[in-house]
Backbone bond lengths (Angstrom), bond angles and torsions (degrees), N, CA, C in turn:
res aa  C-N    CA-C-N  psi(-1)  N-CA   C-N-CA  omega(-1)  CA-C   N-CA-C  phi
1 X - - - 1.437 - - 1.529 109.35 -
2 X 1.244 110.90 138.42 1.531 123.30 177.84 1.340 107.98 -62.76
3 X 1.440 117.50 140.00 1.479 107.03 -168.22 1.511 76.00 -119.07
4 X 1.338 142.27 -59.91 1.228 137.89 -121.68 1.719 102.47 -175.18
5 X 1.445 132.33 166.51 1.184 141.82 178.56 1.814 112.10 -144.99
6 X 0.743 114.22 116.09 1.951 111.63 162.04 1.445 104.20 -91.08
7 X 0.859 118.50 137.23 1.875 123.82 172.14 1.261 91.85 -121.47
8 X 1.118 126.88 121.77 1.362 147.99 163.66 2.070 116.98 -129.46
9 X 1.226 96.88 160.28 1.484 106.18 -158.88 1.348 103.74 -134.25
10 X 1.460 135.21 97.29 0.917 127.47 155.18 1.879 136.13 -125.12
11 X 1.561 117.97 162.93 1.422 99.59 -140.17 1.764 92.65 -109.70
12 X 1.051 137.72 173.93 1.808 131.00 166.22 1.271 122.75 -29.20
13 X 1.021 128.30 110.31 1.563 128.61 -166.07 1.125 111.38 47.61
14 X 0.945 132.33 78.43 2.015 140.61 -172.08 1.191 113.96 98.11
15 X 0.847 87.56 -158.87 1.758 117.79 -176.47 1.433 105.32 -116.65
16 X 1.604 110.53 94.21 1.619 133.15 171.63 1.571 119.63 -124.79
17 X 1.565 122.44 8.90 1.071 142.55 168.31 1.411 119.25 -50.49
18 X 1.763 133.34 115.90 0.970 124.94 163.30 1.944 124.11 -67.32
19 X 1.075 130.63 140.98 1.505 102.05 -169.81 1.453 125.82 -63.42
20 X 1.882 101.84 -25.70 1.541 93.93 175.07 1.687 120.92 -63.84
21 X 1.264 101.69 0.29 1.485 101.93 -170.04 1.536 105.71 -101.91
22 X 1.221 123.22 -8.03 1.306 114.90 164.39 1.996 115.88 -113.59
23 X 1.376 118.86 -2.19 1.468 114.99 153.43 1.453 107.82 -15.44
24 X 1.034 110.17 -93.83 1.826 119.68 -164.38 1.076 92.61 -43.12
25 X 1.720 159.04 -59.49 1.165 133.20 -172.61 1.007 118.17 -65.63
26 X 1.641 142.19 -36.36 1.631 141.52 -173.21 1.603 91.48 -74.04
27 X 1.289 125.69 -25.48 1.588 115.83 -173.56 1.495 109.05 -86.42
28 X 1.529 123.40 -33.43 1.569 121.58 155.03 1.586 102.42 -66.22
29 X 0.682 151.87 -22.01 1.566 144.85 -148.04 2.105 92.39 -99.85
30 X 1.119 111.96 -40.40 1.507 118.80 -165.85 1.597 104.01 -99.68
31 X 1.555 102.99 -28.33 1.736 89.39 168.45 1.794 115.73 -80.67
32 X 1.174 98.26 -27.31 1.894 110.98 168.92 1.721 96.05 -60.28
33 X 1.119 127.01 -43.81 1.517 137.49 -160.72 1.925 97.83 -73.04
34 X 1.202 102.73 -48.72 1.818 116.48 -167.42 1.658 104.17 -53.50
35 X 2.040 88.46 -70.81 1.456 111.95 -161.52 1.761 94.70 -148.59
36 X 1.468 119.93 85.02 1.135 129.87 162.88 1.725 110.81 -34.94
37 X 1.607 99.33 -68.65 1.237 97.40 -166.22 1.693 127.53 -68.64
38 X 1.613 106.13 -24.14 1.289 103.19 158.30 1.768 137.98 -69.84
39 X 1.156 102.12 -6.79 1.669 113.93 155.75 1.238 128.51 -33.55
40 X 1.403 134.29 116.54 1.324 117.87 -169.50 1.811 78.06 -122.34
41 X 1.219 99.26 103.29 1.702 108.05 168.41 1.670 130.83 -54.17
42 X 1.557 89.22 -53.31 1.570 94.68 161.92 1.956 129.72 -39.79
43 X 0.996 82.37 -40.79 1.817 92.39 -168.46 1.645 102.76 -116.92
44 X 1.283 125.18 1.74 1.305 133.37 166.55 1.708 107.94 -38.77
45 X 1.369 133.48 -68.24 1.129 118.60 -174.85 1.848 128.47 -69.54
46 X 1.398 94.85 -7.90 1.433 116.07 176.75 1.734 111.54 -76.75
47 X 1.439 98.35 -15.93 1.746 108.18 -170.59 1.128 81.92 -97.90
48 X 1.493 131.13 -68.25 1.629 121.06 -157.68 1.282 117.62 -57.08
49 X 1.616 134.84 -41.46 0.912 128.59 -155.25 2.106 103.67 -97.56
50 X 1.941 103.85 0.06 1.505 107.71 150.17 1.419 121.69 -86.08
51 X 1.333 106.03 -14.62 1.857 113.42 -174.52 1.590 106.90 -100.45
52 X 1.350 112.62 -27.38 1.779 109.68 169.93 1.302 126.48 -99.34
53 X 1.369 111.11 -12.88 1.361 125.73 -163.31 1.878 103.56 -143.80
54 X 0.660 107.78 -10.28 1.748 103.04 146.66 2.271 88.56 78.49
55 X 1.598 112.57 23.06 1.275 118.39 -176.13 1.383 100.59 -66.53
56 X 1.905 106.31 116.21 1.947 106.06 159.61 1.670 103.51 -97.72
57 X 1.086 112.97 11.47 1.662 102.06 161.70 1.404 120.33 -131.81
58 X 1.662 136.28 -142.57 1.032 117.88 172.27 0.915 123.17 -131.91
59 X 1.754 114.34 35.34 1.841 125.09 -164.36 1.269 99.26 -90.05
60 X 0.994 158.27 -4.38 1.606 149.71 -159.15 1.733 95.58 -114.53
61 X 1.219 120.17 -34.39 1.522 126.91 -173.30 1.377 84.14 -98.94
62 X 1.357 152.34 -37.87 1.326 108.93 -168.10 1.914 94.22 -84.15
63 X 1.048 120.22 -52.79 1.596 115.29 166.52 1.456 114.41 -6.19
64 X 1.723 115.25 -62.51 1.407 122.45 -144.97 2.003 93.64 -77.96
65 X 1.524 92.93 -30.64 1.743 97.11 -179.79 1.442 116.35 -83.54
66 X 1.328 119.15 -10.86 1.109 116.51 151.60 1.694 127.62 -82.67
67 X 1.000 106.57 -31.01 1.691 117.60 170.29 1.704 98.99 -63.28
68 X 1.348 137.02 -45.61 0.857 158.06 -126.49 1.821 101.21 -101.76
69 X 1.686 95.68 -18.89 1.453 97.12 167.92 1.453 116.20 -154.97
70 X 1.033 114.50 36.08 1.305 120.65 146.87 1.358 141.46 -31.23
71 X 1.598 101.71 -16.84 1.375 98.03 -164.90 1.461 90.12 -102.17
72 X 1.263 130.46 -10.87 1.391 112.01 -174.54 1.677 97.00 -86.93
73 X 1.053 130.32 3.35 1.590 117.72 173.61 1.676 110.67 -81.32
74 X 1.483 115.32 9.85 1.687 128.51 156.50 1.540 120.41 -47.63
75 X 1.636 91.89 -48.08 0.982 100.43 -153.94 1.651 132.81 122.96
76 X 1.561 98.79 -55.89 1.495 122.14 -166.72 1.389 109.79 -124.85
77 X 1.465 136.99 142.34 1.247 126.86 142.25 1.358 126.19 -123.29
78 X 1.685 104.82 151.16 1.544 123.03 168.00 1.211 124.61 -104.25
79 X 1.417 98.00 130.20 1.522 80.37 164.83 1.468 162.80 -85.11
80 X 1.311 133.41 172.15 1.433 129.08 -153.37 1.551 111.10 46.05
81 X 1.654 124.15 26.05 1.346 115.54 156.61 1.658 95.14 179.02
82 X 1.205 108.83 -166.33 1.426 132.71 -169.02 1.315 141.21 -131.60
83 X 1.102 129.97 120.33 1.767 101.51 168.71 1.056 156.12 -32.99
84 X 1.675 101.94 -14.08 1.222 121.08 -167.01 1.254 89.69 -97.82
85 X 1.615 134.44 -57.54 1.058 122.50 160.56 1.453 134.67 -13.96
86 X 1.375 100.40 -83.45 1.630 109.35 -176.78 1.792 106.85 -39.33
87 X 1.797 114.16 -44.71 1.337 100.20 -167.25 1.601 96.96 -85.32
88 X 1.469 147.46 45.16 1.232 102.97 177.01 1.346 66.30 -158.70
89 X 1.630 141.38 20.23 1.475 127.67 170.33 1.107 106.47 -141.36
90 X 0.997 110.57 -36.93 2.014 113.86 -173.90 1.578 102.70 -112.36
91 X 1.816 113.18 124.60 0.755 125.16 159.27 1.632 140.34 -20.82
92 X 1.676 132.78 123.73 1.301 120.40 -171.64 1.551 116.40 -88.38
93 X 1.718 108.48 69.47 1.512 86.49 -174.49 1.712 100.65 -117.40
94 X 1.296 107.71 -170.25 1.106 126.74 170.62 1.826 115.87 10.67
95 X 1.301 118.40 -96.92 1.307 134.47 -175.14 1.653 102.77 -51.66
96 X 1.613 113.24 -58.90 1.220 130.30 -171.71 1.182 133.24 -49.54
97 X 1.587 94.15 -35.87 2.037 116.70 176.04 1.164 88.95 -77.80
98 X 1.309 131.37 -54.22 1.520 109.83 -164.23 1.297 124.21 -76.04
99 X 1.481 131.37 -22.18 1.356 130.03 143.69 1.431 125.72 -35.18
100 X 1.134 107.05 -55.67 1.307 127.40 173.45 1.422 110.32 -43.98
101 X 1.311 118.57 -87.03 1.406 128.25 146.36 1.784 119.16 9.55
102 X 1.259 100.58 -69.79 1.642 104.70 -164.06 1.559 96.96 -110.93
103 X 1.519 107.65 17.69 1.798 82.73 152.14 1.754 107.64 -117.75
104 X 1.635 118.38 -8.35 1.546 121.89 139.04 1.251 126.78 -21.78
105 X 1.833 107.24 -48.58 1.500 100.55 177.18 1.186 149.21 -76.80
């Protein structure tokens, strides 16, 4: 039995999250929190983005699920961050390229 929920938000190596970019998760996170079992996961982002964003079609939810995984078009993942990360936040020098580098392979 569910006793309780923390919804917490955190971004690749910290906390670098804009808030609009984590909505849809605190809003799955609190409807899992309400009524778990009434969740219809499948079509979950298709409801939020008609209940927050007033969507009569389904371009903003298929958008957000494509934004939503971007990072696996790397290729590779690390954890507690990303490739996409490292190249578009953390500097390419020395130590970093070469991490970078040999987790590509």
């Amino acid at each position: 039995m569910l006793k309780g929920l923390l919804n917490t938000d955190w971004g690749d190596n910290g906390h670098r999250n804009f808030l609009g970019a984590s909505l849809h998760s605190f809003a799955h996170g609190a409807a899992n929190a309400w009524n778990g079992k009434a969740v219809d996961n499948d079509r979950f982002t298709d409801n939020f983005c008609h209940q927050a964003f007033g969507q009569q079609n389904n371009r903003l939810a298929k958008a957000l699920r494509l934004l939503g995984s971007t990072y696996i078009t790397c290729g590779k993942t690390v954890p507690n961050k990303s490739l996409l990360f490292m190249s578009f936040f953390e500097p390419m020098r020395g130590d970093k390229a070469v991490e970078t580098a040999q987790l590509i392979r």
